[in-house]
C-alpha positions as a Python dict, from the first residue, in 0.01 Angstrom:
ca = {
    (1, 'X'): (0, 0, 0),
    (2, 'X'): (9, -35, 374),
    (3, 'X'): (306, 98, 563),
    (4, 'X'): (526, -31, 779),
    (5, 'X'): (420, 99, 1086),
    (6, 'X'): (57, -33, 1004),
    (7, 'X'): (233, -381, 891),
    (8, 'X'): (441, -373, 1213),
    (9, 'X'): (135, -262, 1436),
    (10, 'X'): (-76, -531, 1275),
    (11, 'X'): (174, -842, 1330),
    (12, 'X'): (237, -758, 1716),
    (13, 'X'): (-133, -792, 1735),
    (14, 'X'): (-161, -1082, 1585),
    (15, 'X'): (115, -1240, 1737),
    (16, 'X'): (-77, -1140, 2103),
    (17, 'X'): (-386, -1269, 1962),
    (18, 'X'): (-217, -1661, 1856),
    (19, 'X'): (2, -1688, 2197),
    (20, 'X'): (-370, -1701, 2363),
    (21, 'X'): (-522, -2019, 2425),
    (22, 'X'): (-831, -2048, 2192),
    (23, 'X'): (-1027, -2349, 1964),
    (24, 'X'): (-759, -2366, 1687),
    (25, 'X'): (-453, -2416, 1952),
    (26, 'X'): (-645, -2693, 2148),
    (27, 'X'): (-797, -2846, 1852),
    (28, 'X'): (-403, -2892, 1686),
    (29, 'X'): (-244, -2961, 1981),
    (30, 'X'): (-491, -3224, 2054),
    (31, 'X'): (-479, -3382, 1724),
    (32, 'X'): (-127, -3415, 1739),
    (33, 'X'): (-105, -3556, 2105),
    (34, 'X'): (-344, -3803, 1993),
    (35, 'X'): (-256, -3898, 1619),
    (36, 'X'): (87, -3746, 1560),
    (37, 'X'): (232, -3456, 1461),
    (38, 'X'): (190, -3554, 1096),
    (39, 'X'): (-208, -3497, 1181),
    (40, 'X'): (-164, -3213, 1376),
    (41, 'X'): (7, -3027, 1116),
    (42, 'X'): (-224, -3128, 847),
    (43, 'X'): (-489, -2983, 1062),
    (44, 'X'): (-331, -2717, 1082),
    (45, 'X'): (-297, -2664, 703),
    (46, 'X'): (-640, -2713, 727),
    (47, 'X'): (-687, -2417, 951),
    (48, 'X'): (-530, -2168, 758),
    (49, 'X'): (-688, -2222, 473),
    (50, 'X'): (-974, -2186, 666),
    (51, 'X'): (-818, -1852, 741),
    (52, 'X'): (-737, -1687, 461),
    (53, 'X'): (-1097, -1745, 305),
    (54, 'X'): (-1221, -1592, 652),
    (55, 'X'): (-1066, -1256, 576),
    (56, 'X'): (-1137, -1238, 201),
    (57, 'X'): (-1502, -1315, 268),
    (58, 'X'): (-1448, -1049, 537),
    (59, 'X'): (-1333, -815, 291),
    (60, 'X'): (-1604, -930, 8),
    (61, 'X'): (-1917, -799, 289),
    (62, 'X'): (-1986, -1206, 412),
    (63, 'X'): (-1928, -1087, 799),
    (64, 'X'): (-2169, -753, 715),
    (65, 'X'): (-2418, -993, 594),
    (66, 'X'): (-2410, -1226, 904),
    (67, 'X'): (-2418, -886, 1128),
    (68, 'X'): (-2733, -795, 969),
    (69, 'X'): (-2899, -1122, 927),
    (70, 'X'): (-2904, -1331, 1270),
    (71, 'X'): (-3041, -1619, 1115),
    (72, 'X'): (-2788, -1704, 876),
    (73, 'X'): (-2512, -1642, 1179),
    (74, 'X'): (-2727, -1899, 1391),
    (75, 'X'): (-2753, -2115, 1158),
    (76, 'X'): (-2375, -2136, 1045),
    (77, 'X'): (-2339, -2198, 1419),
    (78, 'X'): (-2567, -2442, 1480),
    (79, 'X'): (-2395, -2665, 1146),
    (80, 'X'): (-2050, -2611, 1300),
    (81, 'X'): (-2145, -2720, 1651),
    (82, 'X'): (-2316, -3045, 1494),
    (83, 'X'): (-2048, -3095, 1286),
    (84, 'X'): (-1782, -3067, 1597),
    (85, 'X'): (-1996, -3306, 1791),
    (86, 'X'): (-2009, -3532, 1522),
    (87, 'X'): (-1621, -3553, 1505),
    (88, 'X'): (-1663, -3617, 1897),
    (89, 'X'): (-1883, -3890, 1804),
    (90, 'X'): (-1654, -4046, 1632),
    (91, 'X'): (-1365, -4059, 1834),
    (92, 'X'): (-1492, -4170, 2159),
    (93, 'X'): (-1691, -4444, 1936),
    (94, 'X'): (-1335, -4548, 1775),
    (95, 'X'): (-1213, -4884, 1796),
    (96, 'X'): (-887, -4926, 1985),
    (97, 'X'): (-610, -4984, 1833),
    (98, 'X'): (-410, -5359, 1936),
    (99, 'X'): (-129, -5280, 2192),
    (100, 'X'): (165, -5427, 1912),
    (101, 'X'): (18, -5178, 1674),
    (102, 'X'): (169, -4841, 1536),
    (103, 'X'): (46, -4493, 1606),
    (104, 'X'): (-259, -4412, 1489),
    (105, 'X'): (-242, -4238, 1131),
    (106, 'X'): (-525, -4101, 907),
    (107, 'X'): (-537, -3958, 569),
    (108, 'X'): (-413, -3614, 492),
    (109, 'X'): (-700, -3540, 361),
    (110, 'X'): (-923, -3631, 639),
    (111, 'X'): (-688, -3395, 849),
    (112, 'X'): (-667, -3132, 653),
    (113, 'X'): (-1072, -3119, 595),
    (114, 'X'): (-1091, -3153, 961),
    (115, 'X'): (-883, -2837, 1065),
    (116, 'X'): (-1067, -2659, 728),
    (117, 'X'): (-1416, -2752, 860),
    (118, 'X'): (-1355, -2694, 1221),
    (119, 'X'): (-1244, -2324, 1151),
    (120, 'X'): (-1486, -2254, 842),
    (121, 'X'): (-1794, -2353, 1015),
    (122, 'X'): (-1697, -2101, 1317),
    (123, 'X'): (-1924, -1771, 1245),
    (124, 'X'): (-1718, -1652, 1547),
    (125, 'X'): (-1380, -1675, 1359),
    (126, 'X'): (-1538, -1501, 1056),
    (127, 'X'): (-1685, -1172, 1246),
    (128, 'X'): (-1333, -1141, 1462),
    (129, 'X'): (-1168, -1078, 1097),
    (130, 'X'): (-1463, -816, 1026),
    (131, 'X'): (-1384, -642, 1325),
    (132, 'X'): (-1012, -680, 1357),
    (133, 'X'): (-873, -630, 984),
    (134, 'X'): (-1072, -282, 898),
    (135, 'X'): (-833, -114, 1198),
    (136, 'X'): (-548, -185, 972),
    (137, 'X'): (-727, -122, 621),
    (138, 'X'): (-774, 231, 474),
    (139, 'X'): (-885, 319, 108),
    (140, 'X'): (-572, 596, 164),
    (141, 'X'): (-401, 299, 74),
    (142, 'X'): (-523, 205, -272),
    (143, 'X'): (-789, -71, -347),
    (144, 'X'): (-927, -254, -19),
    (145, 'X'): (-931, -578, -125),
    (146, 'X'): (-563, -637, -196),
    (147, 'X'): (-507, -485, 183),
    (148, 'X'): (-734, -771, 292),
    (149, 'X'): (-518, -1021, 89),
    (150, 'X'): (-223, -897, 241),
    (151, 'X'): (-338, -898, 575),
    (152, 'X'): (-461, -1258, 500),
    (153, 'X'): (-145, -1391, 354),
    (154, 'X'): (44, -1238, 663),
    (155, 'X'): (-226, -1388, 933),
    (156, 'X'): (-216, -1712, 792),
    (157, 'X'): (161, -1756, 776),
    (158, 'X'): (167, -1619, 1166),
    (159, 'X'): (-71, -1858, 1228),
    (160, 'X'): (100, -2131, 1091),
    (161, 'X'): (394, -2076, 1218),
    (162, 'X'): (269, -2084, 1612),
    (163, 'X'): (29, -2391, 1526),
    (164, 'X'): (305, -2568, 1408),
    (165, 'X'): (516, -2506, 1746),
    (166, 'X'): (165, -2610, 1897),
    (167, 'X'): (165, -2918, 1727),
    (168, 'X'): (571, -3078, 1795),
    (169, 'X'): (499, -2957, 2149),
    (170, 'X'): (162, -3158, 2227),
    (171, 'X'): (385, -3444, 2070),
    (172, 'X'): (647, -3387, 2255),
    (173, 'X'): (483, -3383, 2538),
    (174, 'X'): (243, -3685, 2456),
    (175, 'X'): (575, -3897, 2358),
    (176, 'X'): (705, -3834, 2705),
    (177, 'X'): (343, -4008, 2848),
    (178, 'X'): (304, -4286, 2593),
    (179, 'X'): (198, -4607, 2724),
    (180, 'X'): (-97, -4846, 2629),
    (181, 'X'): (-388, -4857, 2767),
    (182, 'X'): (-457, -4571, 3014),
    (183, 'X'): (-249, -4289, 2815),
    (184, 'X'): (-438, -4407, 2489),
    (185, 'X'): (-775, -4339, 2658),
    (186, 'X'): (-652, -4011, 2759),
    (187, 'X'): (-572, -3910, 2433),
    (188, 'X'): (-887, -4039, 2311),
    (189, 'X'): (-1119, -3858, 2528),
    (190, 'X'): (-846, -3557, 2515),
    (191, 'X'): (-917, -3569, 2156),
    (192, 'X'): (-1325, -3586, 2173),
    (193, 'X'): (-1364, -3365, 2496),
    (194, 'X'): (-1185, -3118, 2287),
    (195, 'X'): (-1461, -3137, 2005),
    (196, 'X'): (-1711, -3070, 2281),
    (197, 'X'): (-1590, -2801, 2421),
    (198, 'X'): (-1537, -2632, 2060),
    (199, 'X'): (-1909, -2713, 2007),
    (200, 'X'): (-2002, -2569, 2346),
    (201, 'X'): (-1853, -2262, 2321),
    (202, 'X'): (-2055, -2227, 1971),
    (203, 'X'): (-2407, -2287, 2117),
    (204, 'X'): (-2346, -2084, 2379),
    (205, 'X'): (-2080, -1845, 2395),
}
């Protein structure tokens, strides 16, 4: 079993690692400027799911694999980055909504497949659990995998705890701009330059 020490070292690194801005801040923040916090917290559900299957398929070899075999990392990339530019796609090519008309909802299940796929189909995500978890794993500790599950169970609920600050803040902060017309563009292209960027940063960072 780990110690507390490791436990304690481990959770003030991840705690540095969520308070930077990355993919899974902007893409929550800008789901729930744009479509509400209900959204951007079913995203986020989304995303830490996403998570925890990142680290046990880190634990399980997956990220070894991808080290060793370029192709299959390229073409997990190249998926994710359509797949993020198809969610673009979409949004800029959205109908707007009549000025009497509510917020913008969507299923939960669109949401939560959306924050699931965005992070899933991110090789990147996958080998920064191969090479951050191991410093915190040792077979002194008994069997490896249940260290990964551990260390997954405690990254996701970290994560999901700043996400959801993320997520009432963008709406906060969207609330305090709402108007029709010009603010709902914003949001829109908010929204889709978001997906861009995400699929940018796949194909060539």
């Amino acid at each position: 079993m780990l110690s507390l020490s490791v436990l304690s070292l481990y959770l003030a690194a991840l705690v540095a690692v969520y308070i930077l801005p990355g993919p899974d801040m902007a893409l929550v923040m800008a789901t729930s400027a744009s479509r509400g916090v209900g959204a951007g917290l079913l995203t986020a559900l989304g995303i830490a799911a996403s998570r925890f299957l990142h680290v046990m398929m880190s634990g399980l070899g997956l990220a070894a694999l991808m080290a060793t075999h370029p192709l299959l990392f390229d073409a997990v990339r190249w998926i994710g980055a359509g797949y993020l530019l198809w969610l673009a796609w979409k949004v800029v090519h959205a109908k707007p909504a009549p000025e009497d008309a509510p917020q913008t909802t969507e299923s939960g299940r669109a949401a939560i497949a959306r924050g699931f796929l965005t992070n899933l189909l991110n090789p990147k995500a996958l080998m920064f659990c191969a090479l951050f978890l191991p410093q915190f794993v040792s077979p002194a500790h008994g069997a490896v995998l249940p260290q990964f599950a551990l260390l997954a169970v405690i990254l996701v609920a970290v994560g999901l705890c700043f996400d959801t600050a993320y997520a009432f803040a963008a709406c906060g902060i969207a609330r305090r701009l709402k108007g029709r017309g010009p603010a709902a563009k914003l949001q829109k292209g908010l929204l889709g330059g978001v997906f861009v960027l995400m699929a940018g940063r796949l194909i060539f960072g």
